[in-house]
N, CA, C and O atoms as a printed pandas DataFrame, in Angstrom:
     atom_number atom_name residue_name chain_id  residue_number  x_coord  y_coord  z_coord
0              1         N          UNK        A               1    0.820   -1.194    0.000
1              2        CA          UNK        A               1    0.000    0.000    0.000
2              3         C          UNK        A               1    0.866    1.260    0.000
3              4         O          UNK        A               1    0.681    2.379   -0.478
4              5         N          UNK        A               2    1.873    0.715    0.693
5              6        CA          UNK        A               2    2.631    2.618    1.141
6              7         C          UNK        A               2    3.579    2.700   -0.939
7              8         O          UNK        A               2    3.519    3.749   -1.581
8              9         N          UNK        A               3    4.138    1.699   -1.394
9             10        CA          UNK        A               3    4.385    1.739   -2.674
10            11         C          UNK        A               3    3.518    2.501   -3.544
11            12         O          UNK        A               3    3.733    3.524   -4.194
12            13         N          UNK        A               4    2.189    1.567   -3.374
13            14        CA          UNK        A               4    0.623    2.564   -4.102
14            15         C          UNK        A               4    1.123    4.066   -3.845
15            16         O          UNK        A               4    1.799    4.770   -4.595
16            17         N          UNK        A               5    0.733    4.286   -2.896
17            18        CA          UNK        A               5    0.183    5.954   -2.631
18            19         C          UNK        A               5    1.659    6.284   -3.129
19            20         O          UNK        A               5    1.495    6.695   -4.278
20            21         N          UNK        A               6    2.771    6.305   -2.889
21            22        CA          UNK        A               6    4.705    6.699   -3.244
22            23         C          UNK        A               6    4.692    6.520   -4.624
23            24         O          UNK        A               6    5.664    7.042   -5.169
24            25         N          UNK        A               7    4.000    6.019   -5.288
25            26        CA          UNK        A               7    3.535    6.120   -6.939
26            27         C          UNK        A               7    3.197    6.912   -7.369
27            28         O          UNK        A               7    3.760    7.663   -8.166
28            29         N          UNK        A               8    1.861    6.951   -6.810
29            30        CA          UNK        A               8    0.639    8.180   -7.213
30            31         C          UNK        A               8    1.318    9.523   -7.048
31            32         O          UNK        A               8    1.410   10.494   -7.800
32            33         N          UNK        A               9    1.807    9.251   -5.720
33            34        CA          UNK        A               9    2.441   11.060   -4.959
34            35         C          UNK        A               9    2.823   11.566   -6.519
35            36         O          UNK        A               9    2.153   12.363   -7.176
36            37         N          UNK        A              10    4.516   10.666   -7.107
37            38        CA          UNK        A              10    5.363   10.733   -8.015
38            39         C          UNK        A              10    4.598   11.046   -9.421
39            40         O          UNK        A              10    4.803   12.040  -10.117
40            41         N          UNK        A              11    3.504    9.803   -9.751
41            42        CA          UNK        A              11    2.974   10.383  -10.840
42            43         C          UNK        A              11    2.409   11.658  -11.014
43            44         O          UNK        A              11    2.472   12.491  -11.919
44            45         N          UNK        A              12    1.876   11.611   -9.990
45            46        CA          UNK        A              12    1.080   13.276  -10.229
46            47         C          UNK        A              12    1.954   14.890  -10.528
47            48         O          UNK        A              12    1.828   15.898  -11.223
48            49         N          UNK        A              13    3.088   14.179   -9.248
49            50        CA          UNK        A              13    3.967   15.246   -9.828
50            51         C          UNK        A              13    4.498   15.155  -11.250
51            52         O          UNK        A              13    4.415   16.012  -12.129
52            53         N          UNK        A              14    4.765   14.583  -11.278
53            54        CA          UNK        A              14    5.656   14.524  -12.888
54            55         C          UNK        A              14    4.221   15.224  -13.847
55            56         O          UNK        A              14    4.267   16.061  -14.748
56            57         N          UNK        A              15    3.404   14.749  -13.448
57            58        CA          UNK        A              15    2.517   15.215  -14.255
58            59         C          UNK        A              15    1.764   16.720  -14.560
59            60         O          UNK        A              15    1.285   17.292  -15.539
60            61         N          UNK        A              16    1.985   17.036  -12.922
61            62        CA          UNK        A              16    1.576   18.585  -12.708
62            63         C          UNK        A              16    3.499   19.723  -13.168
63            64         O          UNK        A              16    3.746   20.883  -12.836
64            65         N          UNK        A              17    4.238   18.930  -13.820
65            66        CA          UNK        A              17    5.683   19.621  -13.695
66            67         C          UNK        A              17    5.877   20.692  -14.988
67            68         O          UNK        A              17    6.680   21.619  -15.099
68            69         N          UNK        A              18    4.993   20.284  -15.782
69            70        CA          UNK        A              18    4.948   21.289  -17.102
70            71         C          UNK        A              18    4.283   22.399  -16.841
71            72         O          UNK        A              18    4.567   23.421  -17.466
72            73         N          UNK        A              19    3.308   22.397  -15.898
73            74        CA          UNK        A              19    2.705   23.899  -15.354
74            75         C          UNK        A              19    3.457   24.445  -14.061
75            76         O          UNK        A              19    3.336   25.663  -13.933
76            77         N          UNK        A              20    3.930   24.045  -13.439
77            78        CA          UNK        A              20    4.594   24.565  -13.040
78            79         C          UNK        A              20    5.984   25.511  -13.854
79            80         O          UNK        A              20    6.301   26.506  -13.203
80            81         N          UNK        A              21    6.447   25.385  -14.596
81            82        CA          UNK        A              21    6.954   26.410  -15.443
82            83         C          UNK        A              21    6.510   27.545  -16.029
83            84         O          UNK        A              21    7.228   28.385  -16.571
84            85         N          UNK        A              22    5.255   27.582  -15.920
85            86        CA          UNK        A              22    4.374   28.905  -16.340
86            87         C          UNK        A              22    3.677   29.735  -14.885
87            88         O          UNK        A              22    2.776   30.568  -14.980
88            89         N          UNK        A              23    4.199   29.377  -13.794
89            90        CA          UNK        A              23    3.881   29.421  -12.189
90            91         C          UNK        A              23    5.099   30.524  -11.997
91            92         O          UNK        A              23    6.026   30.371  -11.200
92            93         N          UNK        A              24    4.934   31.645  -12.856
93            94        CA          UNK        A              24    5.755   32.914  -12.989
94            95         C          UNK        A              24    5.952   33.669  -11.191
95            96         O          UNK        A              24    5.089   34.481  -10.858
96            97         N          UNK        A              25    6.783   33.422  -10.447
97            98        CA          UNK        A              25    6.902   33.828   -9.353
98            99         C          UNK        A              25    7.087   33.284   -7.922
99           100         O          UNK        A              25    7.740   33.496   -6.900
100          101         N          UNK        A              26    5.944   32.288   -8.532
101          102        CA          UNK        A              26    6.235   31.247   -7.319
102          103         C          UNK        A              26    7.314   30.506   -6.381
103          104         O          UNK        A              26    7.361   30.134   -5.209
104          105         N          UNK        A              27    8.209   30.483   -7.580
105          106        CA          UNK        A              27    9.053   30.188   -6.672
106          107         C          UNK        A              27   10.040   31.180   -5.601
107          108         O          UNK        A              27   10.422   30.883   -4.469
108          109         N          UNK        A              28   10.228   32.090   -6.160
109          110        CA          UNK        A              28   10.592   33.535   -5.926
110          111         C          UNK        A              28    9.809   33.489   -4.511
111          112         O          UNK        A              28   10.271   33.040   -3.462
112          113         N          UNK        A              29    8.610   34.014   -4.693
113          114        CA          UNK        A              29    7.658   34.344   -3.446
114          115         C          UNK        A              29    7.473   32.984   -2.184
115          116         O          UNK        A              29    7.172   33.047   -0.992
116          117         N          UNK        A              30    7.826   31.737   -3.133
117          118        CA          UNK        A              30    7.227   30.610   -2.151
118          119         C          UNK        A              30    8.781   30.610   -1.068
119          120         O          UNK        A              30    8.766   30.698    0.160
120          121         N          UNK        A              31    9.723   30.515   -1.734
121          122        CA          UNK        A              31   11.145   31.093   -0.536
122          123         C          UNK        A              31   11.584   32.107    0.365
123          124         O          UNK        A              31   12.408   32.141    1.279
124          125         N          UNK        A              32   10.657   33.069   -0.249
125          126        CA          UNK        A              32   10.607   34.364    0.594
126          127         C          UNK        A              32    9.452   33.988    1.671
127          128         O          UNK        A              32    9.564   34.261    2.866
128          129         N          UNK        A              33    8.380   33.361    1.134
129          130        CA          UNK        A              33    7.231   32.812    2.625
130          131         C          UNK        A              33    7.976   32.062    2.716
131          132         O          UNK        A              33    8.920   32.850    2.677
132          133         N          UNK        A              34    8.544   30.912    2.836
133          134        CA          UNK        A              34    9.252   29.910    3.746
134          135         C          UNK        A              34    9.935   30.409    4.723
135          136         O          UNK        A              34    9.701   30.000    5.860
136          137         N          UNK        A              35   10.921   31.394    4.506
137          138        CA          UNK        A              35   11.932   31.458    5.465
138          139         C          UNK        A              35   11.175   33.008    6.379
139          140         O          UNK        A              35   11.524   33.394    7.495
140          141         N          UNK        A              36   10.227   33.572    5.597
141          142        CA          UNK        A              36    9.306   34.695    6.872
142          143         C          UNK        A              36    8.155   33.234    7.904
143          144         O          UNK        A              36    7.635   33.297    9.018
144          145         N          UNK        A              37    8.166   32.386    7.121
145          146        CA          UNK        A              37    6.641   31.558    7.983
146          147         C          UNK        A              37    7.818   30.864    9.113
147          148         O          UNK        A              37    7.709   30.971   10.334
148          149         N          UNK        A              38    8.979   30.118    8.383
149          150        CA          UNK        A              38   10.310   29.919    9.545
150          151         C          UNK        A              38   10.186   30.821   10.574
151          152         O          UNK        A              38   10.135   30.265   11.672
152          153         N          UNK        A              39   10.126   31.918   10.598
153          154        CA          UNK        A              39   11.093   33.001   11.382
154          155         C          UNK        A              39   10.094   32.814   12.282
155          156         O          UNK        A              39   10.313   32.238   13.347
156          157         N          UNK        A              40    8.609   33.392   11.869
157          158        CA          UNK        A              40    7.786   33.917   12.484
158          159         C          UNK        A              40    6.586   32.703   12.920
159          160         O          UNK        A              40    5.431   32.683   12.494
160          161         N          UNK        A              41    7.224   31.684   13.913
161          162        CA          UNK        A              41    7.227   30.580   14.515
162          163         C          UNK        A              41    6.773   29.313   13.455
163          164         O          UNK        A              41    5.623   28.930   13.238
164          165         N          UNK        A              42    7.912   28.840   12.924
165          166        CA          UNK        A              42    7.965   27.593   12.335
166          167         C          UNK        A              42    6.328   27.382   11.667
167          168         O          UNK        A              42    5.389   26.747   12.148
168          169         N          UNK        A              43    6.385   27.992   10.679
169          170        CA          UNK        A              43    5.261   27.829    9.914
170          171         C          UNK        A              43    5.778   27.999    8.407
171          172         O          UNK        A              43    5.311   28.955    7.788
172          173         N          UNK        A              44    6.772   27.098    7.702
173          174        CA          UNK        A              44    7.426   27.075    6.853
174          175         C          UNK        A              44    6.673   27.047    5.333
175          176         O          UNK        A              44    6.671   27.806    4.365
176          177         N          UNK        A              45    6.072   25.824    5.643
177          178        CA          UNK        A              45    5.281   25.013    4.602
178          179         C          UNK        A              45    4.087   26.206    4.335
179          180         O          UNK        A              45    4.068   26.712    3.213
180          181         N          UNK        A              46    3.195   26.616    5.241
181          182        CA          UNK        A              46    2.659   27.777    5.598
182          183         C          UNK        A              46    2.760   29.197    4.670
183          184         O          UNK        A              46    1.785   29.640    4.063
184          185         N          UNK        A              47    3.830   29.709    4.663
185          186        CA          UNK        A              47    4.458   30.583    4.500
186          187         C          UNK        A              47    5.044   30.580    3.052
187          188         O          UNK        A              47    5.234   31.579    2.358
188          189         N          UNK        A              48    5.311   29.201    2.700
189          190        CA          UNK        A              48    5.844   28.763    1.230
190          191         C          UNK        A              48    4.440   29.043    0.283
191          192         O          UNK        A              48    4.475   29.811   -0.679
192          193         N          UNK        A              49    3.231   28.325    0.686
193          194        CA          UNK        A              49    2.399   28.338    0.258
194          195         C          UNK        A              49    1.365   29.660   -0.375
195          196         O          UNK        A              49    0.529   29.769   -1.272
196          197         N          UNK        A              50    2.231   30.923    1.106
197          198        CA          UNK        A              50    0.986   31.776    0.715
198          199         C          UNK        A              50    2.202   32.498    0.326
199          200         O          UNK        A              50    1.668   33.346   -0.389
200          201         N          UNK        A              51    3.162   32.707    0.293
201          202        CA          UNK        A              51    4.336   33.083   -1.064
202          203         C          UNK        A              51    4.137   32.980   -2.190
203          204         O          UNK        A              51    4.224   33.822   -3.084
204          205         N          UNK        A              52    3.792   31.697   -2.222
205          206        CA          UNK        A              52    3.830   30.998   -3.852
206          207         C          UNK        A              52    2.232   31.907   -4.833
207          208         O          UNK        A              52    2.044   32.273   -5.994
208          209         N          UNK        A              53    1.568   31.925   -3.786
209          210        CA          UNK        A              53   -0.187   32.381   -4.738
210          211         C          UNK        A              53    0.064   34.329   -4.786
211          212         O          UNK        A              53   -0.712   35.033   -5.433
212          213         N          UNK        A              54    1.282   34.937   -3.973
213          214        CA          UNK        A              54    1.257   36.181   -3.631
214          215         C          UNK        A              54    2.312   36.296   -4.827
215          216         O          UNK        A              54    2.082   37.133   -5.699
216          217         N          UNK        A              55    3.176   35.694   -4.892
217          218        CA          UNK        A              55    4.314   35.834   -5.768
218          219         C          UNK        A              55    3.944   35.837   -7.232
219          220         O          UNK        A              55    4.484   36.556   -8.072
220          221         N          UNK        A              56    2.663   34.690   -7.541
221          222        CA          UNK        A              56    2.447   34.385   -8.709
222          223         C          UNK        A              56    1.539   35.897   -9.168
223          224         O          UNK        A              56    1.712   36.629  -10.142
224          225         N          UNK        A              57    0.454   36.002   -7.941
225          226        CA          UNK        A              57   -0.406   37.374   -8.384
226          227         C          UNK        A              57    0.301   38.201   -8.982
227          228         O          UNK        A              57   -0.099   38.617  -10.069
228          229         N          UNK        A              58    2.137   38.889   -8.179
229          230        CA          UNK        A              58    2.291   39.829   -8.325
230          231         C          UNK        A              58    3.306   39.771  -10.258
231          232         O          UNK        A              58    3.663   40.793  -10.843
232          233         N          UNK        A              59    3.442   38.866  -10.596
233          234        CA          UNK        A              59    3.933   38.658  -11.854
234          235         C          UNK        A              59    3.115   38.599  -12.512
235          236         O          UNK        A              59    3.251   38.793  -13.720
236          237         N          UNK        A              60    1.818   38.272  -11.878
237          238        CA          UNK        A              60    0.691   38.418  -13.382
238          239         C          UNK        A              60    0.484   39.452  -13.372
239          240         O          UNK        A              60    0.212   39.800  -14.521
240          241         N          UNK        A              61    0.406   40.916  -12.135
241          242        CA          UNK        A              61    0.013   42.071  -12.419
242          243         C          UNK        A              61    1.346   42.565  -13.109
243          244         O          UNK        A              61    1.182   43.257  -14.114
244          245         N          UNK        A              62    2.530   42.329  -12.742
245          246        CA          UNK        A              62    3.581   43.044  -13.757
246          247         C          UNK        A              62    3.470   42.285  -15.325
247          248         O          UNK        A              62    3.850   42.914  -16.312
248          249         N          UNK        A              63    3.116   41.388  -15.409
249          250        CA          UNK        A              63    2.707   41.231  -17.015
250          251         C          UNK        A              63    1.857   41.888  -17.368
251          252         O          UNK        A              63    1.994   42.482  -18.438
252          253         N          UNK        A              64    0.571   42.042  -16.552
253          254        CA          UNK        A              64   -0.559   42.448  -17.113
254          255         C          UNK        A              64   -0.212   44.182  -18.078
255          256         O          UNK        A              64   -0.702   44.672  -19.095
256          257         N          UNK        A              65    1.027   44.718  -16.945
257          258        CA          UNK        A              65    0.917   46.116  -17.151
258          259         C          UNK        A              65    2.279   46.324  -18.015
259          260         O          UNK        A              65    2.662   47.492  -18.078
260          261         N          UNK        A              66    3.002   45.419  -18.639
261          262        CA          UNK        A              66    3.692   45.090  -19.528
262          263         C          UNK        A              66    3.228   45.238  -20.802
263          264         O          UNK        A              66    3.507   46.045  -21.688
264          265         N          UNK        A              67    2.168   43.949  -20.716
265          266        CA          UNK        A              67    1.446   44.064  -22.203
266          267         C          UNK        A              67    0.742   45.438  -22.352
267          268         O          UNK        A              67    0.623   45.958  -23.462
268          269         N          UNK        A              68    0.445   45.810  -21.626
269          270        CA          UNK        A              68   -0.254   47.256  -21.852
270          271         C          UNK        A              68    0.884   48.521  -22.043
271          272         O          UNK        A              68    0.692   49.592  -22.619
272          273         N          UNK        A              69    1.806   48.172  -21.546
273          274        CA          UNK        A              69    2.768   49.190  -22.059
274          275         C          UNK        A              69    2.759   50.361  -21.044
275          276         O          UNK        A              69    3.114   51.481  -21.413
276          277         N          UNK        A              70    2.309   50.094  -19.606
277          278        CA          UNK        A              70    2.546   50.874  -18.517
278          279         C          UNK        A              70    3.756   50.220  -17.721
279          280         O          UNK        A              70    4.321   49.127  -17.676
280          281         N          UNK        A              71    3.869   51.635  -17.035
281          282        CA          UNK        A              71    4.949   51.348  -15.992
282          283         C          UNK        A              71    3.990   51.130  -13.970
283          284         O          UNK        A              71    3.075   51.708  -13.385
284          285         N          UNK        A              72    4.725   50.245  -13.722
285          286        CA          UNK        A              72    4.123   50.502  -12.327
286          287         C          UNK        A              72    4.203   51.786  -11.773
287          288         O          UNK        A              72    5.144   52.564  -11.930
288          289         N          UNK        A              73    2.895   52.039  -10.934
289          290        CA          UNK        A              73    2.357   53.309  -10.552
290          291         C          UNK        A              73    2.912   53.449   -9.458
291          292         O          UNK        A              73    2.695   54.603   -9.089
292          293         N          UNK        A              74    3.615   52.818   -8.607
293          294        CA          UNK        A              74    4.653   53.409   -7.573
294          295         C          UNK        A              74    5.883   54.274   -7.950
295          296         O          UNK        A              74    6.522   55.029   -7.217
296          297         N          UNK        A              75    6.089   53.957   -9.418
297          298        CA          UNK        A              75    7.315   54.299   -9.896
298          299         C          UNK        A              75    7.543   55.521  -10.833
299          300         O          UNK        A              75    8.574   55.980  -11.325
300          301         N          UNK        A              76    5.829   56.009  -10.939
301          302        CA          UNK        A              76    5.144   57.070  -11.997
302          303         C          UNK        A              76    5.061   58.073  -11.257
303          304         O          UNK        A              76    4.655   57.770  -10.135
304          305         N          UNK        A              77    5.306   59.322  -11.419
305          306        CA          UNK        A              77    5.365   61.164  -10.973
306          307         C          UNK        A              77    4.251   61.842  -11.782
307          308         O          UNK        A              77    4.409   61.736  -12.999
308          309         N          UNK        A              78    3.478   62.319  -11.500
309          310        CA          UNK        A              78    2.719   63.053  -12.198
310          311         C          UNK        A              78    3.725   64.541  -12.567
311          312         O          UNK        A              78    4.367   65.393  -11.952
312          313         N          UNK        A              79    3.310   64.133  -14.169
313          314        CA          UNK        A              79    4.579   66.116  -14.869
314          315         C          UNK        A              79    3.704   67.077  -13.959
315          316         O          UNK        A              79    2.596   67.025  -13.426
316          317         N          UNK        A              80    4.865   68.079  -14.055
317          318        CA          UNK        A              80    4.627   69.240  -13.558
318          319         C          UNK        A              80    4.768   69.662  -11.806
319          320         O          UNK        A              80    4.659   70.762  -11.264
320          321         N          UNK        A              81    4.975   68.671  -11.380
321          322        CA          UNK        A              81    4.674   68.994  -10.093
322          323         C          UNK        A              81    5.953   68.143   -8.955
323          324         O          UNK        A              81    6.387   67.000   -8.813
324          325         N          UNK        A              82    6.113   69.111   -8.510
325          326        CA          UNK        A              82    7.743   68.962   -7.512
326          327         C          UNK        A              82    7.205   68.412   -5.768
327          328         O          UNK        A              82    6.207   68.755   -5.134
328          329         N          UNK        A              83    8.156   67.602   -5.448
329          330        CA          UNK        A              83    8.153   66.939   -4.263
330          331         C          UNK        A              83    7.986   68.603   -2.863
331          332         O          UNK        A              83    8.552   69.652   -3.170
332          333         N          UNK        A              84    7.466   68.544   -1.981
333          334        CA          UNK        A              84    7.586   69.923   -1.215
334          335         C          UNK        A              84    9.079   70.214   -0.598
335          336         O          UNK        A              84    9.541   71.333   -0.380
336          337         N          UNK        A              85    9.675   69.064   -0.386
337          338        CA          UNK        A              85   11.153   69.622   -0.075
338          339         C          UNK        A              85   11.615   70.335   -1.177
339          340         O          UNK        A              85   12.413   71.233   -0.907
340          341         N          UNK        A              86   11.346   70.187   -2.267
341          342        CA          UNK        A              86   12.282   70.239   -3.292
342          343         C          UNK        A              86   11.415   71.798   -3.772
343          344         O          UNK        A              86   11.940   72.205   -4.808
344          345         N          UNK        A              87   10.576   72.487   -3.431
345          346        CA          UNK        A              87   10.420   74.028   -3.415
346          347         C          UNK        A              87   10.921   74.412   -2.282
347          348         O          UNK        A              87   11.111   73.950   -1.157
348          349         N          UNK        A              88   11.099   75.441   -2.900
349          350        CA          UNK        A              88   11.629   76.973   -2.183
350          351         C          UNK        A              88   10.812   77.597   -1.288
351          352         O          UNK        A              88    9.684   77.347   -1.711
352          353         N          UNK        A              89   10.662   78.556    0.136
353          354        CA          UNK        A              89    9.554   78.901    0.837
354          355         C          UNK        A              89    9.401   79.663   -0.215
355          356         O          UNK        A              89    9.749   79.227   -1.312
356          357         N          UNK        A              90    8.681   81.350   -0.048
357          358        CA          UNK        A              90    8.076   81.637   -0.633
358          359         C          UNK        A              90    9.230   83.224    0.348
359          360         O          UNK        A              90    9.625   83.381    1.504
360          361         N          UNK        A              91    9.360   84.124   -1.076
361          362        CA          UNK        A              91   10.046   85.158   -0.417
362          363         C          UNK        A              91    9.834   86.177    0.978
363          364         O          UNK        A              91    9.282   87.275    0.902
364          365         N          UNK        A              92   10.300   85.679    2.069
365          366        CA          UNK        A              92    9.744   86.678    2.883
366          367         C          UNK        A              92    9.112   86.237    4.050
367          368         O          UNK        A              92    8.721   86.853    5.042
368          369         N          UNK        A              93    9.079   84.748    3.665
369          370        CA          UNK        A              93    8.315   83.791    4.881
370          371         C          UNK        A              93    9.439   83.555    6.071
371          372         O          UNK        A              93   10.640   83.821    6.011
372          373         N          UNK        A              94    8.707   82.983    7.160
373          374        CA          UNK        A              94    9.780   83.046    8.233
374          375         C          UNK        A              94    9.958   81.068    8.420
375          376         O          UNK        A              94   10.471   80.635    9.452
376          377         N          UNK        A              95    9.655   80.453    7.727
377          378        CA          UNK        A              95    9.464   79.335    7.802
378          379         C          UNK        A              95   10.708   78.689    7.928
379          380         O          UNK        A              95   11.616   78.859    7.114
380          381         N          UNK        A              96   10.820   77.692    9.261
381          382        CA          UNK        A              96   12.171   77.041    9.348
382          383         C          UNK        A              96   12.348   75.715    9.040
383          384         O          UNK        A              96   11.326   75.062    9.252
384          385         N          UNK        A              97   13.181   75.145    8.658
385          386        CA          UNK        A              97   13.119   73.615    8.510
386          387         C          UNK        A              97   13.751   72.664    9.588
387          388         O          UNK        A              97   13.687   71.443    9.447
């Protein structure tokens, strides 16, 4: 019996191994949850797992905005308009930094 099921385990994998190559991130994200679910009391497997579905999301949203020909919006400035450190007070103000 334990042969049976040590079969099946094997077949299935081999079988699920071609999609896993299109599992854009996962692995990336599933090592980064492993060793945070480790840290943050031995919840490895845990941590691999919700890596792996967070990792994959975040490569489908950077494809998504690939094919579209945007840049991520953390990384986008709206023209025209300056950070407030980066103006000048205003002549005459008493304003200190």
């Amino acid at each position: 019996m334990r042969k049976q099921i040590l079969s099946l385990v094997v077949a299935v994998s081999m079988a699920l191994l071609p999609h896993l190559s299109t599992a854009k991130g996962c692995l990336k994200g599933a090592a980064v949850g492993g060793v945070v679910g480790h840290v943050a009391g031995h919840h490895a497997v845990a941590g691999a797992a919700v890596g792996c579905v967070v990792g994959h999301h975040n490569a489908a949203v950077k494809a998504r905005e690939a094919a579209r020909g945007a840049t991520p919006q953390a990384q986008t400035k709206p023209q025209g308009q300056a950070s407030p450190q980066s103006q000048a007070p205003p002549p005459g103000s008493t304003a200190l930094k």
